[in-house]
N, C-alpha and C positions, 0 to 999 in steps of 0.2 A: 455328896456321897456317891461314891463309883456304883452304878449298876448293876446287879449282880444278872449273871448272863447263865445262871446255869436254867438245866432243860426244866428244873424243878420250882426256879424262879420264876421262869418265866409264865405270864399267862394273859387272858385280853380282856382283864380288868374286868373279870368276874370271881376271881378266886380259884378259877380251873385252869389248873399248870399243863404246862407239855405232858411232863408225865400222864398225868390222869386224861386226857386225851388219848393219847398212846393207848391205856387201857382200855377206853370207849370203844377206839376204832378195831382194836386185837378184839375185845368179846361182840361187837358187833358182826367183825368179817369171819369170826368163826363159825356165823352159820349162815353164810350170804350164799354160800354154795352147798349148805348142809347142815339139814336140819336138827343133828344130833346135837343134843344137850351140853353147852357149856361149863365144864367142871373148873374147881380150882386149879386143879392139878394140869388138864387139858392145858389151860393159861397159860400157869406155869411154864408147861413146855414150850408152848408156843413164841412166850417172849425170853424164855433162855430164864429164867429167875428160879428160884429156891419158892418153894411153895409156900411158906411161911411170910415172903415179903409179897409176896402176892397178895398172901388172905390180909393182910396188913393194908396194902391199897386198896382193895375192895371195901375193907370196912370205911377207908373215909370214902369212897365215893356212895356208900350205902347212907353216911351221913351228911353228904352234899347232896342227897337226895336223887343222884343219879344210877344209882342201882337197886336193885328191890331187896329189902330186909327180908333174906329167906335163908336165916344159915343152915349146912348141911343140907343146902338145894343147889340142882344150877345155877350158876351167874347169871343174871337177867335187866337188860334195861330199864329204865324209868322211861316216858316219852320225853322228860326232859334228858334222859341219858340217852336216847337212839338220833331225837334229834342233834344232839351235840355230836355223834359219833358221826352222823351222816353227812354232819358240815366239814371233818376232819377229812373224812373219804373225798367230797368234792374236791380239795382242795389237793389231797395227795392225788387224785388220777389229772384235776385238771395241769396239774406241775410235772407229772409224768410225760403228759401230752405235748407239754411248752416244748419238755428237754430235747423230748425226741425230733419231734419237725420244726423247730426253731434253734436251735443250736446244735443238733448233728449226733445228740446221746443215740446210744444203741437201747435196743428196749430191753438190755438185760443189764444197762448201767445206771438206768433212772430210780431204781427203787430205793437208793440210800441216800439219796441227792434230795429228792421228795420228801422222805421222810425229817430232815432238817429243814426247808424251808417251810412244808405245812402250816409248820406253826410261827412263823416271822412274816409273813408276808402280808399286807393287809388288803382288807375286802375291795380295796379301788383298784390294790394291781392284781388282784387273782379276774373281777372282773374285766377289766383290759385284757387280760390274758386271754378269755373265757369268749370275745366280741374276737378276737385279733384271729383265733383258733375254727372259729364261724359256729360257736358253741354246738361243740361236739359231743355225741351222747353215748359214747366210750371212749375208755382211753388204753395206750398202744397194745394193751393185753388181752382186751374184750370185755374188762369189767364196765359195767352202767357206771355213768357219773351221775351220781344225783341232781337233783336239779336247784335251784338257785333256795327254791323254799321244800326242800327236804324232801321231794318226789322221789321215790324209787321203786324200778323194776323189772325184776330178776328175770331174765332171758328163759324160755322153755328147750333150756337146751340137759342135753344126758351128757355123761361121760361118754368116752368113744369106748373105751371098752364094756361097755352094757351093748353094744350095737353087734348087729348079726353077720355073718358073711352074708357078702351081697350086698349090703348094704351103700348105696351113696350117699354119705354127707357133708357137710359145711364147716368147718373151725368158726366156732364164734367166740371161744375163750380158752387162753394159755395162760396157766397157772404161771407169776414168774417166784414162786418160793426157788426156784433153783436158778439160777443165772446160768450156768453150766448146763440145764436141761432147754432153755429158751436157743443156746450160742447153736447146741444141736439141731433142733429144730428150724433151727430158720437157715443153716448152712444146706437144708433139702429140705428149702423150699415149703415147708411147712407152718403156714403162720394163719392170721386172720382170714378167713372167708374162702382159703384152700379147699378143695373139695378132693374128698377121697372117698376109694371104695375097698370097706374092707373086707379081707380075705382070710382064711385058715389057713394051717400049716397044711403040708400035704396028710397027714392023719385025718383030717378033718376035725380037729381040734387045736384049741389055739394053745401054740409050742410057747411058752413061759413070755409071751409079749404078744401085743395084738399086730397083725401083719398089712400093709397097707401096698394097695395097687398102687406101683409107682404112675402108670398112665392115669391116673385119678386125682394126681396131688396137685400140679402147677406145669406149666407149658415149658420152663423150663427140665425139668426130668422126663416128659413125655416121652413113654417108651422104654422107658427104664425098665429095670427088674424091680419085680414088689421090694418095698422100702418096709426091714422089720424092722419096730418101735422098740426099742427097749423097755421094761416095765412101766419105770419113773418119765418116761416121756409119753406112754400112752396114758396113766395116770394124769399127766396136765392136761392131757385134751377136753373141751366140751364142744360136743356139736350141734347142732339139729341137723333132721332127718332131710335128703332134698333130692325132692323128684328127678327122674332122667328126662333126657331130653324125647317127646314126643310120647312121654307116658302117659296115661289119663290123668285126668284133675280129680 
């Protein structure tokens, strides 16, 4: 008998399909940067589906035993539903990682690429990948890669627009929900470990985007004129806060 190769077929000989994966990792990463409450609906949006075939997969992973029987509550893992979602993330950031510094992807072309092979690839070559990479502990966006046995933890970083004028800090995480927000960002210089200092408008209020000193972003713009973010791209930013040079400790 021919194989059946769909996303729904397939799984690693536990009963748990791509699909239901998919689901793990979407109500997992919906609060890896925010701790607001999982709805159906939220879901829903997030993986593009009708809300109805949503509450439908939820219920079988509620009777796989990987989600909590709480209806008319948030969606919430089981430990055996966070650790199954945290092995899916491993495996999408460590394949994210592959694309980009082994084969030349741009880091706003690995997120569709990952999300197919996640779930085909097996535990010998993700580790090979994992030794070959010099096991990296993010991948090209800033998210934490979990660790081999489910370790994980969340960066102490803010959004840049919670951050003050005056302020110096650090890029430690680019949302890539936008491919088209990541191509802007990195075309000035604005990526991983960038350090900016942010500014107001001249009102002394921030004009419909947060405003960033071009002298504060990367040595190439040095000197520039302040670089204004547009909303959806100061939105991707997270940073932490980071001393100047010769300030007190």
């Amino acid at each position: 008998m021919t194989p059946d190769r769909s996303r729904e077929a397939r799984d690693a000989g536990d009963g748990v399909t791509a699909v239901a994966e998919d689901y793990l990792k979407t109500i997992w990463s919906a609060q890896e940067w925010d701790d607001a409450p999982v709805t159906t609906s939220a879901l829903a949006a997030r993986l593009g589906l009708a809300a109805s075939t949503v509450s439908e997969q939820v219920k079988r992973l509620v009777d796989a035993g990987l989600v909590v029987p709480a209806p008319y509550r948030p969606v919430e893992l089981t430990d055996a539903g966070r650790a199954r979602a945290l092995r899916v993330v491993r495996r999408h950031r460590l394949l994210e990682t592959y694309l980009v510094e082994h084969l030349g992807y741009g880091w706003d072309q690995v997120h569709e690429e990952a999300e197919v092979l996640e779930h085909v690839v097996s535990d010998l070559f993700l580790e090979r990948i994992d030794g070959l990479l010099g096991r990296p502990v993010r991948d090209p966006h800033g998210d934490p890669i979990p660790s081999p046995e489910g370790a994980y933890e969340r960066p102490e970083a803010v959004p840049l627009t919670d951050c003050a004028a005056g302020e110096l800090v650090r890029v430690v995480r680019i949302s890539d929900a936008r491919p088209d927000v990541l191509r802007w960002l990195a075309e000035r210089g604005v990526v991983l470990d960038a350090e900016l200092v942010v500014v107001h408008g001249a009102t002394g209020e921030r004009v419909g985007a947060v405003v960033v000193d071009g002298a504060g972003v990367v040595d190439q713009v040095a000197g520039a004129a302040p670089l204004r973010l547009p909303p959806d791209a100061a939105e991707a930013l997270r940073v932490v806060r980071a001393a100047r040079p010769g300030s007190a400790a």
